[in-house]
Every structure is written in structure tokens, then in C-alpha cells.
C-alpha positions in Angstrom: -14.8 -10.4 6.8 -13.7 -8.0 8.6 -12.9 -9.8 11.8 -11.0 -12.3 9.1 -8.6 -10.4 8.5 -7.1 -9.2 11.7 -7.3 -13.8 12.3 -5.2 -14.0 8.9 -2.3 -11.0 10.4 -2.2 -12.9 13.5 -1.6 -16.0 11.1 0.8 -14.2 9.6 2.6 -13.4 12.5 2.8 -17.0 13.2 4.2 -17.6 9.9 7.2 -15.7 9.7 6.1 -12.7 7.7 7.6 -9.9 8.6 4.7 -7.3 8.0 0.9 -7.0 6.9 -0.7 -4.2 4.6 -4.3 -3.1 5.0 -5.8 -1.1 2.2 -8.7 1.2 2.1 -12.2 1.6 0.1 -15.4 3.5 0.1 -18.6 2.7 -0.9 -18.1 -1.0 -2.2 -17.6 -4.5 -2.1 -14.1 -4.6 -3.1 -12.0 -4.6 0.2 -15.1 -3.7 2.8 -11.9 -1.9 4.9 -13.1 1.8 5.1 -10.6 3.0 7.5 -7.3 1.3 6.6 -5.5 3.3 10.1 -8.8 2.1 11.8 -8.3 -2.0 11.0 -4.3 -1.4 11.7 -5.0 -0.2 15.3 -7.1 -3.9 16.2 -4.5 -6.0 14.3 -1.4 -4.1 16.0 -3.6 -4.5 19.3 -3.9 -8.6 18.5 0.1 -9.3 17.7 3.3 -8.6 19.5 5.8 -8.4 16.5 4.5 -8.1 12.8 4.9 -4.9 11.2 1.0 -3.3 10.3 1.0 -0.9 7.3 -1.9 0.8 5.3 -2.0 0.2 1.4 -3.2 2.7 1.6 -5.1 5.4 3.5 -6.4 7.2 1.0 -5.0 11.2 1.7 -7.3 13.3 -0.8 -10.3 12.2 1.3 -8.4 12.9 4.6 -7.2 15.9 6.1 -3.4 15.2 6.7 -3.0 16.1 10.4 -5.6 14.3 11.9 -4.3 11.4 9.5 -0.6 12.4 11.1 -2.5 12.3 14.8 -3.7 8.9 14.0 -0.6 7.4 12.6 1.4 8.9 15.6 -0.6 7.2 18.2 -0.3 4.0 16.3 3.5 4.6 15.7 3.4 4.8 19.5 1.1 2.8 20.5 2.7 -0.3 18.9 6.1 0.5 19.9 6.8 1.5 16.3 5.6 -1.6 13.9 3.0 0.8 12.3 3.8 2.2 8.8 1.7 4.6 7.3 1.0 4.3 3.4 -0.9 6.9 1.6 -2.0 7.6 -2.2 -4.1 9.9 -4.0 -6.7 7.8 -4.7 -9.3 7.9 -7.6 -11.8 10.7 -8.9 -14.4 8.7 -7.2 -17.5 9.5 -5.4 -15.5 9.6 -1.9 -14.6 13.0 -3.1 -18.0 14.3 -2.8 -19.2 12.4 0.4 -16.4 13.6 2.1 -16.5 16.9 1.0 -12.7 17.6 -0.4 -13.8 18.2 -3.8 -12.7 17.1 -7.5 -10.2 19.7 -7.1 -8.3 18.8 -4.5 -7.6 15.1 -5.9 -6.8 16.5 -9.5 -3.9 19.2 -8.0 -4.0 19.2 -4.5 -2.1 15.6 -3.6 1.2 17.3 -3.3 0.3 20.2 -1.4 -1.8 17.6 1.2 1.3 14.8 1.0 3.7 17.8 2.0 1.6 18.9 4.8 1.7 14.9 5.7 5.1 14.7 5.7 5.6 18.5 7.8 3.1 17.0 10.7 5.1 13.7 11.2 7.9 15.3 11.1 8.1 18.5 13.5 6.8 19.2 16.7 4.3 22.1 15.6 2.6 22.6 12.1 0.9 25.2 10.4 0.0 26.0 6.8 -0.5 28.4 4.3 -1.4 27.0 0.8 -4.3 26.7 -1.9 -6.4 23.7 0.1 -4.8 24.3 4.1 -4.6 27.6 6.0 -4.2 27.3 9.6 -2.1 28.8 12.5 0.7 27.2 14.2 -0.8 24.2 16.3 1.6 21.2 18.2 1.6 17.8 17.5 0.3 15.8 20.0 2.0 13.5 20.3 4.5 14.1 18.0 6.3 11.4 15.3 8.8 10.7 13.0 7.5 9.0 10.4 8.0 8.8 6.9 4.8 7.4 4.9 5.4 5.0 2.0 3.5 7.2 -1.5 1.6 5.5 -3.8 2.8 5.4 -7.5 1.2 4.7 -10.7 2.3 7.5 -12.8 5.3 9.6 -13.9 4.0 12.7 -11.7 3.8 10.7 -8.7 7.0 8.8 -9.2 8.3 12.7 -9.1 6.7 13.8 -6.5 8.1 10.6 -4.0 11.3 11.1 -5.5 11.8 15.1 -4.7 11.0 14.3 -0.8 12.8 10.8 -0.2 10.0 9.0 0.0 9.5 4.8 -0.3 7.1 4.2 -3.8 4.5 1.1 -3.1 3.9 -0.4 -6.8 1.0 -2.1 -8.0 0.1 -5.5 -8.8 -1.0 -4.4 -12.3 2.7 -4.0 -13.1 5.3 -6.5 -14.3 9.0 -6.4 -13.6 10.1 -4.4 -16.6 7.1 -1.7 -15.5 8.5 -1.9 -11.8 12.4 -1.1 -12.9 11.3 1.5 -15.4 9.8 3.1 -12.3 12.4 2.8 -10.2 15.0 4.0 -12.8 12.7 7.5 -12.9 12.6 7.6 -9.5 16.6 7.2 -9.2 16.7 9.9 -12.5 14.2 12.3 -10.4 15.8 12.7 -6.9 17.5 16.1 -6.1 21.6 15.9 -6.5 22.0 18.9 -4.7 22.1 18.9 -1.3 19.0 20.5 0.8 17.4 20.6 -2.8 14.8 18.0 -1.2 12.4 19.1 1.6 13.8 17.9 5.2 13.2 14.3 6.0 11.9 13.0 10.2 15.3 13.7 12.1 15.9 9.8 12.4 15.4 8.7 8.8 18.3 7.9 6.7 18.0 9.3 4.0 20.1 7.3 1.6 17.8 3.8 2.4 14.7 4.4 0.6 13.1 1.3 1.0 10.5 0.8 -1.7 7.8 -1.8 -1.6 5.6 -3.5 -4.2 2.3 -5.6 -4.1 1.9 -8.8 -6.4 -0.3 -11.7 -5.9 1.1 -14.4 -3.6 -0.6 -18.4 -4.0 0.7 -21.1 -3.0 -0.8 -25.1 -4.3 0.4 -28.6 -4.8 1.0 -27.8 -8.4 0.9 -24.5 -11.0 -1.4 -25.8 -12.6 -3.5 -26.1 -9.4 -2.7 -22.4 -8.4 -3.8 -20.8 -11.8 -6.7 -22.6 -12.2 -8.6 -21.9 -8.7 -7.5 -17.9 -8.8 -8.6 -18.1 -12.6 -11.8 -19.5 -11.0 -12.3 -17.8 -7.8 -10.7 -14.0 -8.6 -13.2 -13.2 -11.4 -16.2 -14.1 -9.0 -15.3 -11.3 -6.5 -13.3 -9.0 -8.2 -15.4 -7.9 -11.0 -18.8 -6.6 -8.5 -15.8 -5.0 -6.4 -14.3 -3.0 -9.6 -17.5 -1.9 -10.3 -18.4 -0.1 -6.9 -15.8 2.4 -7.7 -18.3 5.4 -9.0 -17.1 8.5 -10.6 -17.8 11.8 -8.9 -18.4 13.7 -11.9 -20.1 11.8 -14.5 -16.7 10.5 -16.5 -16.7 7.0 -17.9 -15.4 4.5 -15.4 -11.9 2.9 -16.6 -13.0 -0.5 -18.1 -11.1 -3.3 -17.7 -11.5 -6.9 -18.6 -11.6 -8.8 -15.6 -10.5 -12.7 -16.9 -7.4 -11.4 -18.8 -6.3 -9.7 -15.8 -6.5 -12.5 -13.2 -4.7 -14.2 -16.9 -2.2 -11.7 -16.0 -1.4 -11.4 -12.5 -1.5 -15.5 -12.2 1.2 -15.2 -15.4 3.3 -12.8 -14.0 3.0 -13.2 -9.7 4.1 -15.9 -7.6 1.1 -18.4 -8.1 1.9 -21.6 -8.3 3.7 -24.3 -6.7 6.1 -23.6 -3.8 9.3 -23.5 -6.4 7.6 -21.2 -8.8 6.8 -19.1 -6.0 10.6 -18.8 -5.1 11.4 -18.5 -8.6 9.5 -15.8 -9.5 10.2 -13.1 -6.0 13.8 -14.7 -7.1 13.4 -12.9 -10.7 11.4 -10.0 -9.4 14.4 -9.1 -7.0 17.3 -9.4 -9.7 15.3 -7.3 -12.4 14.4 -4.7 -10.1 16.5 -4.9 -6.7 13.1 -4.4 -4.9 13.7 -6.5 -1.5 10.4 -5.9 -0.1 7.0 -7.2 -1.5 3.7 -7.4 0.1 2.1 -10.7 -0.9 -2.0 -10.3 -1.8 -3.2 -13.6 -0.7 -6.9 -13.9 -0.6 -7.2 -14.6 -4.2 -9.2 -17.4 -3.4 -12.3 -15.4 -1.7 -12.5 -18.1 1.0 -11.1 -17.4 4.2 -9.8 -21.1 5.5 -8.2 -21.1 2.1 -6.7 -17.8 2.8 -5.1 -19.0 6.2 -3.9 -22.1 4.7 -2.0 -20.2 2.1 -0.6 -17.8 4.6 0.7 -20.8 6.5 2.4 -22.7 3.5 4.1 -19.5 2.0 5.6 -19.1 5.4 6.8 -22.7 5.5 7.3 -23.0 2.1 8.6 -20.2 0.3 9.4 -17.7 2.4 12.4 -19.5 4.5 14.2 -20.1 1.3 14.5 -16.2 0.0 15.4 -15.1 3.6 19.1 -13.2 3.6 
């Protein structure tokens, strides 16, 4: 599976798409990717062009300058197609494997994100908070990067706004969820000047480019689309939902699998090739995003996969470009 999914990136890169995003689970079925940066490094290795980013490393298992060491080299390494997208990830067992603690996911995320943002950002680091203490090391090699944050809350919407940072959005949102985050994002960035911690020397900090993830299916027909993911999504998804385990003996969210395949084949563009274009059409007007990162294994089978990689790129993908 694995080795599947650097084959569908280079696919991509054939395609037309302009980048790839890799996300990152522990312990389960859904995703088998346990080292988003990890997967990024082969696929940047096997293309020449095709942007690589991670949605998302998961940064309250991780400490945040060996993640910033890792994304540096790839930032490098690729001659800068690697972005780095982080979250702060669920209460789940990772916590207790990886030894970070409950505590450090419930009220720690912003002290580790800042510390994330400090290391790809300046030539030395140190720290002196709650969770990091350490004395004033280089980065080798240094970078300047800014990551793209996670958001599925008001808090976090907050936190990316006060430091200039990209949001990535869910697939479980609509449109009217995506502009009302948006619009408290726009409401929560600092007006005063230097109000906002300092951004990497070459970022601009008035293009915050944010980025959001819906499911991307293209068929002969809508009807076609709907009724294979309808089909195929519930078959996988519902054994991965349920590997995520809770570290301290809270109920698991539940969550009713065939209404929300209902809802993401409602709301995404799945369909046929005008739908498609239709619906990233509408998503752009109602919320201005320009950038979306297409999911597009809903089928669970991977010559499927590749053949709807190919026909998005020739069939809906020329007619949004500019």
C-alpha cells in the first residue's frame, strides 16, 4: 500500500496536479502511513516537480526540532517542493506509546507549534516553557519554512491566525463551515503591527494561503460516482475509524459511517467530470479558498485510484486552471 502511493504521486505528477499531501496514523488500518515526513522523503526522491506536503505530521507526538530538522532536509533536499503540515492530533493512545503525555495534547499544542515555527525560522533555538527547556543549539541546516496548522476548532483557528499561519480544513466540513472559519480567522489576526510573532524572513506575510481537503471522484456519470464510494468507502473506512484508541479510557467519538460517505459524496466533487468542476467552482466563490487537496482513493482499489488521478487531471482539472 504503501509502495502505492508514492506510484499514485508520481501519477500525479504526470497529471498536472500541482502537489500531493501525505497524512499520518498510528496504530491502525486507516492510512497505514506512520511517518507522514518519512513517505514525503521517497515520493519527493521519485518526482522532479510536484509539490509533497504532510496532512499532517502529527506535532503532540513529535518533538518540534527534530520535526524542524527533518522538514529542513526535505525543504532542501527537494529544492524546496516540501511543505510541512502539522496538527494536534487526537487524545489517542500515540500519546502514551510515545511518551508526550495527555497533557501535552490537551494544552501544550501551542507552546510545541511556537517552538515549530522558532526552529524553521532562525538559525539557533532554545526554549524555556512548561513542556521544552533546552539551551541555545543551531539549526542544522537551517530553513525557512512556514508549516500549514490543522483546524477543526475555534481555539485552533486562533492560534493559526495570531502567527500568520495557512489553516488546512477538513473534509467533514461543507462550504458554509469552511467560510465561517475563514471569517474567524480574518476576525482573529493581530491589527497591530509586530502584535504577531515574527514570520521566516522570506514569507510574505499578507498571502496566507490556506488549503482544504474534500473528496475528489471522477466516473462516466454521478450516479456512477456516488454509488461505488457509497459502496467501497464504508468497507474500509469504518475498521480504520475504529483503530483510533483513547489514551485514557474516554468514549471514542462515534460516528455513523454510511451517512458520512452520504455526506461527503453530497457535498465533494464526486461525480461526473462537470459536477466535479461545478462543485470546486462553488467551493471557490463561497469561500475564496484557491487551493484544495483532492482525497482520491475512495474507492479502496489502487488501479481505480490511478485511473481517477489520471481523468481529474484531464478532465477537470484543465478547466479551473487561472
Amino acid at each position: 500500500m504503501l509502495r502505492d502511493c508514492v506510484e499514485a504521486i508520481a501519477v500525479a505528477e504526470e497529471s498536472g496536479f500541482d502537489d500531493a499531501w501525505i497524512a499520518e496514523h498510528h496504530f491502525m488500518s486507516y492510512g497505514v502511513c506512520p511517518s507522514a515526513a518519512t513517505l514525503a522523503a521517497v515520493a519527493l526522491g521519485r518526482t522532479r516537480t510536484i509539490g509533497v506536503g504532510t496532512a499532517v505530521s502529527v506535532l503532540s507526538t513529535r518533538h518540534p526540532v527534530a520535526l524542524a530538522e527533518q522538514a529542513a532536509m526535505l525543504h532542501h533536499l527537494s529544492g524546496g517542493r516540501f511543505t510541512l503540515g502539522v496538527g494536534r492530533g487526537g487524545p489517542w493512545v500515540d500519546l502514551e506509546v510515545f511518551g508526550t503525555g495527555l497533557a501535552r495534547f490537551e494544552h501544550g499544542f501551542a507552546e510545541s507549534l511556537d517552538l515549530l515555527c522558532r526552529a524553521l525560522g532562525q538559525h539557533t533555538v532554545s526554549a524555556e516553557g512548561e513542556f521544552f527547556r533546552f539551551r541555545e543549539v543551531a539549526m542544522v541546516p537551517a530553513a525557512s519554512m512556514r508549516p500549514v496548522v490543522a483546524c477543526t476548532s475555534p481555539g485552533t483557528v486562533r492560534l493559526a491566525a495570531g502567527r500568520g499561519l495557512p489553516m488546512l480544513l477538513g473534509m467533514h466540513m461543507d462550504d458554509a463551515d469552511k467560510a465561517a472559519m475563514l471569517a474567524g480567522y480574518d476576525a482573529a489576526r493581530p491589527s497591530a503591527p509586530g502584535a504577531a510573532p515574527p514570520l521566516p524572513p522570506d514569507a510574505d506575510a499578507g498571502a496566507v494561503r490556506h488549503v482544504a481537503a474534500v473528496v475528489g471522484y471522477v466516473a462516466d456519470s454521478t450516479k456512477v460516482a456516488v454509488r461505488e464510494l457509497r459502496t467501497a468507502m464504508p468497507r474500509w473506512l469504518e475498521p480504520g475509524l475504529a483503530g483510533y484508541v483513547p489514551v485514557d479510557g474516554r468514549r471514542r467519538p462515534a460516528r455513523d459511517v454510511g451517512e458520512y460517505v452520504g455526506f461527503l459524496t453530497g457535498v465533494h466533487p464526486v461525480g461526473d467530470a462537470d459536477r466535479c468542476v461545478e462543485t470546486m467552482r462553488r467551493t471557490r466563490e463561497a469561500t475564496g479558498l484557491e487551493h484544495l487537496i483532492l482525497m482520491v482513493e475512495g474507492a479502496g482499489e489502487h488501479a481505480r485510484t490511478l485511473e481517477n488521478i489520471r481523468r481529474l487531471g484531464a478532465e477537470v482539472l484543465p478547466r479551473l486552471r487561472g
